[in-house]
C-alpha positions, -999 to +999 in steps of 0.1 A: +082-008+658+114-022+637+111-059+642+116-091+622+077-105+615+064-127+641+030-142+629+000-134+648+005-112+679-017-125+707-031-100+737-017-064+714-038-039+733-053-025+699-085-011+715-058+010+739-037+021+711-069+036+693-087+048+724-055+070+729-047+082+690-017+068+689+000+058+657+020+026+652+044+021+623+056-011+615+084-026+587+106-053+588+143-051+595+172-063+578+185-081+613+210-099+590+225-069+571+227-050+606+234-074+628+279-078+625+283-039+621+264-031+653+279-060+670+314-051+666+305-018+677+293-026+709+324-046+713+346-022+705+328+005+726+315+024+699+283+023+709+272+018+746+240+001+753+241-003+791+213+021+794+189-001+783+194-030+810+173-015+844+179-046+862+209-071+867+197-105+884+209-139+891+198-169+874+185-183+903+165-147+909+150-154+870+113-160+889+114-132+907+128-108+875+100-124+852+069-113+881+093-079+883+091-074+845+056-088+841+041-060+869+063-030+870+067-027+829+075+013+835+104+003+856+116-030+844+123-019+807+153-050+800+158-075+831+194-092+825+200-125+842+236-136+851+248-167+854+274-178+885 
């Protein structure tokens, strides 16, 4: 889980994590360092990330992409909403 620290992480399933053995490794990530490499990349189509985005929505849709997001979390893995 490569993440910049966020404080106090409120409603982690913990309890689900150990019922199921999983393991969880954390450290922090140099977003700075990172960050204008892997931009320009992306630009310059070196690397494609379209496969993360499942959904493309309106703005005006962003209620219903939130609801989508909040109940079908298998299926609505990055929700993108587009202005007009």
């Amino acid at each position: 889980m490569p993440a910049v620290w966020g404080g106090i992480v409120d409603k982690f399933p913990l309890g689900a994590f150990m019922e199921k053995g999983l393991t969880l490794k954390t450290g922090q990530t140099s977003v700075q360092h990172y960050m204008p490499g892997l931009l320009n990349a992306i630009v310059e189509s070196k690397i494609d990330t379209t496969f993360l985005i499942s959904h493309r929505m309106s703005l005006e849709d962003a209620p219903e992409g939130y609801k989508m997001f909040h109940d079908n979390q298998n299926e609505a893995t990055k929700v993108i909403l587009d202005a007009p």
